[in-house]
C-alpha positions as CSV (number, residue, x, y, z in Angstrom):
1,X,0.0,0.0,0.0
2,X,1.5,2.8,-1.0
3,X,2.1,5.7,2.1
4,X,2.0,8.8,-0.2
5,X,-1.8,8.2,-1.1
6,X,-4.8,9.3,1.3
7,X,-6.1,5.8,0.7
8,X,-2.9,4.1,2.1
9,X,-2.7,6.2,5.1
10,X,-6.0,5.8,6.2
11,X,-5.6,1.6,5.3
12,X,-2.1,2.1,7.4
13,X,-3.9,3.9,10.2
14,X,-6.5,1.1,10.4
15,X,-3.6,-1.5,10.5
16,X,-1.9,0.1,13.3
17,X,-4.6,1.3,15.2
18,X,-7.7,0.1,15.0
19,X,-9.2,0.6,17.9
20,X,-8.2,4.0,18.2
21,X,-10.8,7.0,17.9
22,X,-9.9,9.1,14.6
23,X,-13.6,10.7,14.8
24,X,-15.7,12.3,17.9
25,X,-18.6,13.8,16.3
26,X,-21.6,14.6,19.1
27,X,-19.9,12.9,21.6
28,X,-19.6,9.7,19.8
29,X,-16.2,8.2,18.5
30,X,-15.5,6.6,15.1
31,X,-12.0,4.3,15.2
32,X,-10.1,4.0,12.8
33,X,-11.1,0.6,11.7
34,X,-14.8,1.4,11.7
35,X,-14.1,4.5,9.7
36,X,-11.9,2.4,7.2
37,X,-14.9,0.7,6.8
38,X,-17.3,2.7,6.3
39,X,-15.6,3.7,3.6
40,X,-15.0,0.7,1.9
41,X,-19.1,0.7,2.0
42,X,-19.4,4.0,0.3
43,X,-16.3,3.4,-2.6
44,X,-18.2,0.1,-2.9
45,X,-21.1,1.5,-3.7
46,X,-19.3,4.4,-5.9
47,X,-18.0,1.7,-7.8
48,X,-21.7,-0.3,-8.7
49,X,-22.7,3.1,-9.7
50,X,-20.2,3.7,-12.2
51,X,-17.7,5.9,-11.1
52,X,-14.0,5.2,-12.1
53,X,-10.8,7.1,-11.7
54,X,-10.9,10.6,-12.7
55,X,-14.5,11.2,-12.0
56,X,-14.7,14.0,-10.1
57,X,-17.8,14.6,-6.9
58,X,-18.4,17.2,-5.3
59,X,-19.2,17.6,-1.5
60,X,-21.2,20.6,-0.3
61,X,-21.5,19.8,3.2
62,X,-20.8,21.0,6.9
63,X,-17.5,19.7,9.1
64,X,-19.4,16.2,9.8
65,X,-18.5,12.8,9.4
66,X,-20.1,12.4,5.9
67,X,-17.9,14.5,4.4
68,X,-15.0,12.3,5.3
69,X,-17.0,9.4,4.3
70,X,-17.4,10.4,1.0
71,X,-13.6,12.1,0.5
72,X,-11.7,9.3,1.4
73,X,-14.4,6.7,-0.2
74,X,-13.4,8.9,-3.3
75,X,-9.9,8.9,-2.7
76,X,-10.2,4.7,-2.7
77,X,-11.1,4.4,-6.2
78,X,-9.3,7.1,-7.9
79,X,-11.6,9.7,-7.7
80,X,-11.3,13.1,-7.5
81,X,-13.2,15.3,-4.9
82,X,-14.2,19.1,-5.5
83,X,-14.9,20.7,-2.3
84,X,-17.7,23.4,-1.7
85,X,-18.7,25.3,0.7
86,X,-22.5,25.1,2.1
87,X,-22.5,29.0,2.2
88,X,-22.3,29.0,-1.7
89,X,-25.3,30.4,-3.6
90,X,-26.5,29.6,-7.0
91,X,-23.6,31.6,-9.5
92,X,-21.2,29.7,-6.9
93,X,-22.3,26.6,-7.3
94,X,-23.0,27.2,-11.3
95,X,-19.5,28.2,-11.8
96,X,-17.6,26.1,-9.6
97,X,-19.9,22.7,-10.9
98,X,-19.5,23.4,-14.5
99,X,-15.8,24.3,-14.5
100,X,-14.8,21.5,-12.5
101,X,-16.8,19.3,-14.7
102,X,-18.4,17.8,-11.6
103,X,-20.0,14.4,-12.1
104,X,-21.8,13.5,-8.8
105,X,-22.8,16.1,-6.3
106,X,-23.3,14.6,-2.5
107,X,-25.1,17.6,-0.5
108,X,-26.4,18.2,3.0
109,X,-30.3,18.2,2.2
110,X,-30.9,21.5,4.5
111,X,-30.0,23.8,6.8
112,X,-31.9,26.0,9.1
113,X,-32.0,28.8,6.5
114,X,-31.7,26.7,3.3
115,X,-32.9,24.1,1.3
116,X,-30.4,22.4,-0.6
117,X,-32.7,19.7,-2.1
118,X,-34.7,22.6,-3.5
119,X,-32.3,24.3,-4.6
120,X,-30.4,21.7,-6.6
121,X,-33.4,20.3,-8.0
122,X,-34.2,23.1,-9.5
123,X,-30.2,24.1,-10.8
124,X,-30.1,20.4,-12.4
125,X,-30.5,22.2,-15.6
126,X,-27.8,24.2,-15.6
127,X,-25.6,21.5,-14.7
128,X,-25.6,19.6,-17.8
129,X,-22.5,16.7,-16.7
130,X,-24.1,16.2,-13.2
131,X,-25.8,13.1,-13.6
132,X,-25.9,12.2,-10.1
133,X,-27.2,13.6,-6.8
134,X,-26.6,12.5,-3.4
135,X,-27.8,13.8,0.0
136,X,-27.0,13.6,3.3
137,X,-30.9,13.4,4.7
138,X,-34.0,13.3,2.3
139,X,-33.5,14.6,-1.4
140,X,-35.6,15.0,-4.1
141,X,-37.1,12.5,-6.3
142,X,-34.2,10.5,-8.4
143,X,-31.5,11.4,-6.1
144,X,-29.7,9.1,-3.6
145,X,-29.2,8.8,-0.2
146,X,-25.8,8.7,1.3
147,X,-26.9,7.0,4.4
148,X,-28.4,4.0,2.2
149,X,-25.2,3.7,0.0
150,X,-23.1,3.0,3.1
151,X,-25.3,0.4,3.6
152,X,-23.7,-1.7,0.7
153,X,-21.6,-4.5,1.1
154,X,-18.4,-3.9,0.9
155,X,-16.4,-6.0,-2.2
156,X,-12.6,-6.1,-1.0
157,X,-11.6,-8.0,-4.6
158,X,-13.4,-4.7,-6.6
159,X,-11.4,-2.4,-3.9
160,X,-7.8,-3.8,-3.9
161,X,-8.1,-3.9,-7.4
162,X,-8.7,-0.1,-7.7
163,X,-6.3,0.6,-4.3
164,X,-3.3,-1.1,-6.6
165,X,-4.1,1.7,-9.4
166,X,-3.9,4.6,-7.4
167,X,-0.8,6.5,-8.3
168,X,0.5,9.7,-5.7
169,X,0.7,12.2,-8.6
170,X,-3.3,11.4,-9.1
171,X,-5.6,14.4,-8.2
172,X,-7.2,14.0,-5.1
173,X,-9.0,17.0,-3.8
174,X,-10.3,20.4,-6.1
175,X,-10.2,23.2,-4.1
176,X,-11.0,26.9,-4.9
177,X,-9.0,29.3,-4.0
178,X,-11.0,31.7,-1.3
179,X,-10.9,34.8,-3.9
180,X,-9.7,37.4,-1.7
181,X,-7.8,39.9,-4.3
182,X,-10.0,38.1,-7.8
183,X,-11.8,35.2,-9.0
184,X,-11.6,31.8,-8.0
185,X,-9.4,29.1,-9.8
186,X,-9.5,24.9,-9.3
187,X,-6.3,24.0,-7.3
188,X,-5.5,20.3,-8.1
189,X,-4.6,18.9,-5.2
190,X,-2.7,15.2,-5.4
191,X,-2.1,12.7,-3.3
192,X,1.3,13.1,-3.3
193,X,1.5,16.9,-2.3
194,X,-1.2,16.6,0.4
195,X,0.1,13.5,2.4
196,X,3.8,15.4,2.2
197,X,2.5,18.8,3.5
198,X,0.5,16.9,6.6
199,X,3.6,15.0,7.5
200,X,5.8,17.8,7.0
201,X,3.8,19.2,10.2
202,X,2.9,16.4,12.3
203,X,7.2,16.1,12.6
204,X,7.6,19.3,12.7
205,X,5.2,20.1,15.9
206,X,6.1,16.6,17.0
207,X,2.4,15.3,16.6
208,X,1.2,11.8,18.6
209,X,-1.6,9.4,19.2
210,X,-2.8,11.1,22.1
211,X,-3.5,14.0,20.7
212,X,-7.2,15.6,19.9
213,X,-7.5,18.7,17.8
214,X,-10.4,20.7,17.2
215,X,-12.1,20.5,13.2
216,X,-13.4,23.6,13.4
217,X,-11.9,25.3,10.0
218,X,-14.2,24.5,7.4
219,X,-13.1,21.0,5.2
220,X,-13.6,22.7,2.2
221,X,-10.4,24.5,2.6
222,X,-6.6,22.8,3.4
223,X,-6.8,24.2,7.0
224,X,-9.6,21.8,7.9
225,X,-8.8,18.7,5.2
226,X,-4.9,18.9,5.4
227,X,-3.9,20.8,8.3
228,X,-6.5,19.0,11.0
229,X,-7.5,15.7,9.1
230,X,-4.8,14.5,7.6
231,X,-2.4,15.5,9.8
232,X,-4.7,13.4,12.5
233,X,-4.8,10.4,10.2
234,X,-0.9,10.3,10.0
235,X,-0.7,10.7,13.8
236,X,-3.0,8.4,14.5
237,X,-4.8,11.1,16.6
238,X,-8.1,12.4,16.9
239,X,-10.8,15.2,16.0
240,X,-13.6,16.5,17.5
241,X,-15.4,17.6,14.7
242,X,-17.4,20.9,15.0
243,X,-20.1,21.5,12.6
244,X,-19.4,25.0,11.3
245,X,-17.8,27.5,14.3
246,X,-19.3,29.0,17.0
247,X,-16.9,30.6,19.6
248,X,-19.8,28.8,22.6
249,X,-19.6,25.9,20.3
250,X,-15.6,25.9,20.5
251,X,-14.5,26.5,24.2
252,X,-17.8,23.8,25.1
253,X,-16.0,21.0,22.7
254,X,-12.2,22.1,24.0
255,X,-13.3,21.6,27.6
256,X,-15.3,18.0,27.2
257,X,-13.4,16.2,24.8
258,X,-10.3,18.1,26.5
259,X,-8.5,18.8,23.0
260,X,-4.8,19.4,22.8
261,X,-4.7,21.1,19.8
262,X,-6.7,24.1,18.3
263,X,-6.1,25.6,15.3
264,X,-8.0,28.8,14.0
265,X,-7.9,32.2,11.6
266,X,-7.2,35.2,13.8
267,X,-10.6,35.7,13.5
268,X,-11.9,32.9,15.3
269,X,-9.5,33.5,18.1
270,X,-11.0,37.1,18.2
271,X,-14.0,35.6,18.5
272,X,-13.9,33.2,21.1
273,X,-11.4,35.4,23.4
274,X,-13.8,38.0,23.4
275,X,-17.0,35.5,23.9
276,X,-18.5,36.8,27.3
277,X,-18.5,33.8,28.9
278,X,-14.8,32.7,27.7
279,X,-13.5,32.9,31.1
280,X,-15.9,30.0,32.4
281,X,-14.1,27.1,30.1
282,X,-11.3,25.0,30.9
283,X,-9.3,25.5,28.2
284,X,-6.5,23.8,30.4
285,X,-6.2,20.9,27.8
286,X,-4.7,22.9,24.8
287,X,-1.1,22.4,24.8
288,X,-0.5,24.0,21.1
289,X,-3.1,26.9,19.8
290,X,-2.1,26.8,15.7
291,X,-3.0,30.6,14.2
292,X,-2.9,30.5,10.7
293,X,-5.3,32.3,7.2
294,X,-3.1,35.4,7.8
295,X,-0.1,36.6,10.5
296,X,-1.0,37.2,13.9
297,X,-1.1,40.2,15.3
298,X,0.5,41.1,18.5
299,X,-2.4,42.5,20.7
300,X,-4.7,39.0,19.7
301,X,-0.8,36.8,20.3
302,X,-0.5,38.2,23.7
303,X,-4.2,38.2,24.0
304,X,-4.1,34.4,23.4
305,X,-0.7,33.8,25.9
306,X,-2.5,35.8,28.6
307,X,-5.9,33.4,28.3
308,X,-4.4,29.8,27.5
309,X,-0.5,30.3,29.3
310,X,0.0,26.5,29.2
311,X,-0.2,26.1,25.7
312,X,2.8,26.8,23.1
313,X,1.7,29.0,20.1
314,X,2.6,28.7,16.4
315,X,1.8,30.8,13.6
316,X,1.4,29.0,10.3
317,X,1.4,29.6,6.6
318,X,-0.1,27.5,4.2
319,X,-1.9,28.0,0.5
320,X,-4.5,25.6,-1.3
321,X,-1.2,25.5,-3.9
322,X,0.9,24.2,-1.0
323,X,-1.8,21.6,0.2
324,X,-1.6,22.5,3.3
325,X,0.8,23.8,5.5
326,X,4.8,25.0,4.2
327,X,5.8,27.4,6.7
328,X,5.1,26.8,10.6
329,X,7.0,28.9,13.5
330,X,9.0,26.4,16.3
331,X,6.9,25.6,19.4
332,X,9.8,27.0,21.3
333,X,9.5,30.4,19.3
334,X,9.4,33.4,22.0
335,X,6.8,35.7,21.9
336,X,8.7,38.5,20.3
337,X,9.8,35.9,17.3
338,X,6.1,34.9,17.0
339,X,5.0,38.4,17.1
340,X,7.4,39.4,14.3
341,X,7.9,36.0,11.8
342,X,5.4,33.5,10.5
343,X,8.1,30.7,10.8
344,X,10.8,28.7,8.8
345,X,10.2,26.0,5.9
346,X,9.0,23.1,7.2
347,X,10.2,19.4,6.2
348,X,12.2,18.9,3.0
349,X,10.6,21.9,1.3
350,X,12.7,24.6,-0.5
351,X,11.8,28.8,0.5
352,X,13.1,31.7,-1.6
353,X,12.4,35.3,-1.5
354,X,12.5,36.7,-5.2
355,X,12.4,40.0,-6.8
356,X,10.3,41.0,-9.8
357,X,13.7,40.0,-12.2
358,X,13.0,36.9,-10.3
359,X,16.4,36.4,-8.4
360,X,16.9,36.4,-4.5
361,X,17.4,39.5,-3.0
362,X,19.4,40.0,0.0
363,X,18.1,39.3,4.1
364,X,16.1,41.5,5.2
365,X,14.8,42.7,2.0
366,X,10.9,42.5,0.7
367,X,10.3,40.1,-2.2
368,X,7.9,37.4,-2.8
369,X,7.7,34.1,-1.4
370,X,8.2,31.2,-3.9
371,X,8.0,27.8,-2.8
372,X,9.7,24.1,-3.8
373,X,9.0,20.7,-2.6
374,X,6.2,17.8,-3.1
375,X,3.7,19.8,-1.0
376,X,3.3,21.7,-4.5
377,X,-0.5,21.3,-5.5
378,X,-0.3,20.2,-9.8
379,X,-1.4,23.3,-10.9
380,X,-5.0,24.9,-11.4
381,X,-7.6,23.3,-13.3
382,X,-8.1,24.4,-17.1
383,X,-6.3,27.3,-16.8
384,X,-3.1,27.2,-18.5
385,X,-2.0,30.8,-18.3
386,X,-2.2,31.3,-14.7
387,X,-0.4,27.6,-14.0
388,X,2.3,28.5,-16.2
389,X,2.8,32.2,-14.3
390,X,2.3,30.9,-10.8
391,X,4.2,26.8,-11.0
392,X,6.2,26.1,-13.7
393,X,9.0,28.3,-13.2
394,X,12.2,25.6,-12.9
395,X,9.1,23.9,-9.9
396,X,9.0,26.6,-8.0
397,X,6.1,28.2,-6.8
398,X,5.1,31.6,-6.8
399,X,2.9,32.4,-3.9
400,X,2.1,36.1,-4.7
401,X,3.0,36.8,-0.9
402,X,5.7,39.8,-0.3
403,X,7.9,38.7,2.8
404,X,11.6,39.6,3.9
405,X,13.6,36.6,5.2
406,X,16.1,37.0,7.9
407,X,19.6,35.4,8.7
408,X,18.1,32.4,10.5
409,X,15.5,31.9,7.8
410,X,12.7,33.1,9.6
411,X,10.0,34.6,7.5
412,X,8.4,37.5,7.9
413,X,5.2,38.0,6.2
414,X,4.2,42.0,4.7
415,X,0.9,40.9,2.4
416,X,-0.4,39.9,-1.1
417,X,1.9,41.3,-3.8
418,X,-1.7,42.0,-5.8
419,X,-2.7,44.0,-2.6
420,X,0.7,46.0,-2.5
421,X,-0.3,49.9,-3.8
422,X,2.2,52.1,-4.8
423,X,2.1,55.9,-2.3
424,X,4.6,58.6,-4.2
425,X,7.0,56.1,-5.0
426,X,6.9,53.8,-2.2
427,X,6.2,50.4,-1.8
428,X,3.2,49.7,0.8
429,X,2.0,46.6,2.2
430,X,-0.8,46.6,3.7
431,X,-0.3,43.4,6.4
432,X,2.1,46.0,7.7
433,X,-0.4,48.6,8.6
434,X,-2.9,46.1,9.8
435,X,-0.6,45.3,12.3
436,X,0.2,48.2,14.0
437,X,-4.0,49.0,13.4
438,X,-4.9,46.2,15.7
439,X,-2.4,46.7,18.0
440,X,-4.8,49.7,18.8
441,X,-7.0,48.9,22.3
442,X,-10.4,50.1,20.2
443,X,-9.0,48.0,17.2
444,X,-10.6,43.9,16.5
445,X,-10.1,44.1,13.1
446,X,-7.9,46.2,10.0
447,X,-8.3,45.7,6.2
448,X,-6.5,48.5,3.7
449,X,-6.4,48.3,0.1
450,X,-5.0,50.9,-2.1
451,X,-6.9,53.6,-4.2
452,X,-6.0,56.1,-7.0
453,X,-4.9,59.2,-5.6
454,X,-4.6,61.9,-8.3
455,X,-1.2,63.6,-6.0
456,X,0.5,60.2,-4.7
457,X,-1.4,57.7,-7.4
458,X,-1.8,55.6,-4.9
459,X,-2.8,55.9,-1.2
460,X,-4.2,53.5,1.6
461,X,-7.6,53.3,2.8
462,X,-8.3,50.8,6.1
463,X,-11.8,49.3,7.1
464,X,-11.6,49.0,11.2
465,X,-13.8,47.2,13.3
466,X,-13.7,48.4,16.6
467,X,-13.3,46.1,19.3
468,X,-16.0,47.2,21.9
469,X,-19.1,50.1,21.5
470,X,-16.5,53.2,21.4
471,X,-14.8,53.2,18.2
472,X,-12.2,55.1,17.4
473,X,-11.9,58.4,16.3
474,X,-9.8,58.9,12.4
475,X,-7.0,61.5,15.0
476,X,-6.8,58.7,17.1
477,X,-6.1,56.1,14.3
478,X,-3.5,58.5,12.4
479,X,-1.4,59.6,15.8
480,X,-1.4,55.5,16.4
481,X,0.2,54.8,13.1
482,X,2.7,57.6,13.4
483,X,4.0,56.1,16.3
484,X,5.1,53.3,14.6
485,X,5.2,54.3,10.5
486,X,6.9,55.9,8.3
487,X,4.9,58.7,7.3
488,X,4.8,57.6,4.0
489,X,2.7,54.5,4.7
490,X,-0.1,56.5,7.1
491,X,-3.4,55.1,6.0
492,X,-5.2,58.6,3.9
493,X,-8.6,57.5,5.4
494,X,-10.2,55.1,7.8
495,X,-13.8,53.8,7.4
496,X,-15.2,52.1,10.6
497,X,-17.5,49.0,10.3
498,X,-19.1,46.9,12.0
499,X,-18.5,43.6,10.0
500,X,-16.4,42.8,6.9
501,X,-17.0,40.3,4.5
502,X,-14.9,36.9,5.0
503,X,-14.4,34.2,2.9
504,X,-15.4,30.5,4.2
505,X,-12.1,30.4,5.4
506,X,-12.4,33.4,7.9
507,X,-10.4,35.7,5.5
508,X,-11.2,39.2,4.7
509,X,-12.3,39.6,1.4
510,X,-10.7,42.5,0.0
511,X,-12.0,42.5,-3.2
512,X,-15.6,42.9,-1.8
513,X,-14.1,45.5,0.0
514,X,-13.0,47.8,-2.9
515,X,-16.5,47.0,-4.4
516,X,-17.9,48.7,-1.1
517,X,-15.6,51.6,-1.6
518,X,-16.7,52.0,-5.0
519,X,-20.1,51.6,-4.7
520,X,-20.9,53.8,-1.2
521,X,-17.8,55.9,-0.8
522,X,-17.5,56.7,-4.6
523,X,-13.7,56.3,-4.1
């Protein structure tokens, strides 16, 4: 069995512990062995419906057992799974379906505030190469139900045959990127890049059976399906899954399933640390709290040091191209090394920092962050020209990220090269702003893209949220910054908000952002 696919691990798992929980979902545990076959039911029954290698099925679904039943019951016969998110609406799910040429959807049937039966039934149409629908709970008329297909016999001859065919550079896993600075594209993710990424950090933060980690960050996105799952799965540890997050939802799971390990977006720590209740979990489980989706700042880093003081921190970088995780800090980083670097390359992969002639510049310098190793995702689905630009440069990868890189190769991260404006000649990154923004006491969250300015032809516009009922005055935000900035890179207004739009992933969506400027600020 080969160790480089998702298959093998989880039949490797199953082998070597299988009695072991890999699943807590609602209190109830799911070992390894049951879980193994479970699977075997579903690719089973995959199989008797025609699917073969290649095909690729979509999940639209929640963090629940049912997604990972039908992922790695995908990954078993070759097949390729496109992941959605449940918040998607109709042009989502139009696009996304039809580019990926999806052949089987399996969906949640409903949520509180949306039927998905409806809703599909009545998309069908516009999905001309879906030919079949599966739901988790009661669909519509000539669709299937995903708790009936795992009722079917598992054939082990039909199984090893396909498990022998499975080859790591297969794809595995579609996922979107989250569409923060443009339009989605399809990253193919193989087996061989997302196995290496998750064993990259379960080394790297020294990961073990004993272990529980939180799924809170949505599956549909390599924080949840690389980062939590499949670094569990090559652990041989376990995750309490949580449905979709809720800070009460959270700190109630930490405390009784007494999880070791959570990992969040800054934004979910914001939210849970400043959940009115926090103070009445134990929280005295968590020996590593994992921040990753964008660098933390230094008021929510000590903010989370001050709550959970037991537990060692670590930043981490990661990129549906990567598959997962690249870049983690040490668990034995200080707090003034967190506060200032996202980390050093992790396992066997390769880091540069590049200018735009596309040669190293020197420590200490600002250039972007390319990327080499078998983490690398294949490339993005139908869509030569941006695969060529962004992975087939001699294998490296360009990440679009600006970072400087110090003597000890710690990485420093300054924003999205497509987010970098240009102020009277200067460079400006906006992750640097952001920082000293929230480090603000009337500051939860900072967002700044640039805009034409007809004097500098650029200048920087920032979206706060304050952190309590008195927000902050525009004198108060400017004298803040010059504290701290050059006065070059002082933000040239400041609209306060209430919310900002996030992707799935609990990122800000900064395109949505300059949409909002343009449409109700007429900037």
């Amino acid at each position: 069995m080969n160790a480089n696919t998702a298959a093998g691990c989880l039949k490797e798992a199953a082998k070597r512990s299988p009695n072991a929980p890999f699943l807590i979902e609602g209190g109830q545990k799911i070992t390894y062995s049951q879980f193994d076959h479970y699977t075997d039911r579903l690719a089973t029954a995959f199989l008797q419906k025609g699917f073969s290698p290649g095909d690729k099925i979509g999940i639209a679904a929640l963090n629940q057992s049912e997604w990972l039943f039908t992922f790695f019951a995908a990954a078993k016969i070759g097949a390729e799974t496109v992941a959605l998110s449940p918040r998607f609406r109709e042009s989502e799910f139009e696009y996304m379906c039809n580019h990926s040429d999806l052949r089987a959807i399996v969906s949640i049937a409903a949520l509180p505030d949306f039927d998905f039966s409806e809703f599909f039934s009545s998309l069908s149409s516009r999905l001309p190469k879906v030919d079949t629908y599966i739901f988790i709970g009661e669909g519509f008329r000539g669709s299937y139900s995903l708790a009936d297909l795992m009722e079917t016999e598992a054939d082990e001859e039909q199984l090893s045959h396909s498990l022998k065919n499975i080859r790591e550079e297969d794809n595995i896993l579609m996922i979107y990127t989250s569409g923060t600075t443009g339009n989605p594209k399809g990253t193919m993710i193989t087996n061989q890049s997302i196995t290496a990424s998750a064993r990259a950090q379960v080394r790297h933060f020294g990961m073990k059976s004993h272990d529980v980690a939180i799924g809170s960050l949505p599956f549909n996105h390599v924080g949840g399906i690389t980062c939590t799952i499949m670094a569990a799965l090559l652990s041989q540890s376990s995750v309490a899954l949580v449905p979709s997050f809720r800070p009460d939802t959270v700190l109630e799971v930490i405390q009784s399933e007494k999880a070791t390990i959570f990992g969040g977006v800054p934004t979910m720590y914001l939210m849970m640390l400043t959940f009115k209740e926090h103070a009445s979990y134990d929280l005295s489980s968590l020996r590593l709290c994992i921040a990753g989706g964008s660098n933390v700042e230094p008021e929510l880093c000590d903010m989370i040091r001050d709550r959970i003081p037991q537990a060692q921190m670590a930043n981490l970088y990661g990129l549906s191209e990567t598959s997962g995780a690249c870049v983690l800090s040490n668990i034995t980083d200080s707090p003034e090394q967190l506060k200032k670097s996202i980390g050093v390359a992790i396992g066997d992969f390769e880091v540069k920092v590049v200018g735009d002639d596309e040669r190293e510049v020197a420590r200490g310098e600002i250039g972007e962050l390319v990327i080499r190793g078998d983490c690398v995702a294949k490339g993005y689905y139908k869509n030569e020209s941006e695969t060529a630009r962004s992975f087939q440069r001699g294998g490296w990868l360009f990440t679009g990220d600006m970072v400087s890189m110090d003597e000890e190769d710690r990485i420093s991260f300054k924003g999205r090269k497509k987010e970098m404006y240009v102020s009277g000649g200067y460079n400006i990154f906006p992750g640097e702003v952001e920082n000293v923004l929230v480090s603000h006491p009337k500051v939860q969250m900072a967002a700044g893209i640039g805009v034409p300015d007809e004097l500098f032809g650029e200048s920087g516009v920032y979206f706060i949220v304050p952190s309590g009922e008195d927000a902050p005055m525009e004198s108060e935000l400017e004298a803040h910054c010059r504290k701290y900035l050059a006065d070059y890179k002082i933000p040239k207004s400041f609209v306060v908000t209430r919310d900002v739009p996030l992707t799935p992933a609990g990122k800000i969506q900064k395109v949505k952002l300059k949409e909002k400027l343009e449409e109700q600020y007429n900037i």
